[in-house]
C-alpha positions in Angstrom: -10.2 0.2 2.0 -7.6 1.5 -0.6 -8.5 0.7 -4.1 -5.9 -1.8 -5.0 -7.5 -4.0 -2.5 -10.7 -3.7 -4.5 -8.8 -4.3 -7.7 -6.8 -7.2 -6.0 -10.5 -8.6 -5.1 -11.8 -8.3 -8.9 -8.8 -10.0 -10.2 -9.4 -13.0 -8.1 -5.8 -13.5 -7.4 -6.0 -15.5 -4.2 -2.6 -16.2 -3.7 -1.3 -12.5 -3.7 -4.4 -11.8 -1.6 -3.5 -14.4 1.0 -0.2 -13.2 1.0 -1.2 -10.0 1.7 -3.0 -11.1 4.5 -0.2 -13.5 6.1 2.2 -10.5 6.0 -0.2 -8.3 7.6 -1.0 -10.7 10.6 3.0 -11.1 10.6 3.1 -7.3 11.3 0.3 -7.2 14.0 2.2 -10.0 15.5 5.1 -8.5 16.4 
């Protein structure tokens, strides 16, 4: 895991993290 996802993860922003995560399962979709 690259370290922006740790920092991501301390600063508690869920939204960018769940963004994050919507645009990677858009990726694997295709």
């Amino acid at each position: 895991m690259k370290p922006v996802g740790i920092l991501w993860a301390q600063r508690g922003n869920l939204f960018e993290s769940r963004t994050m995560l919507r645009e990677i399962a858009a990726l694997r979709s295709q």
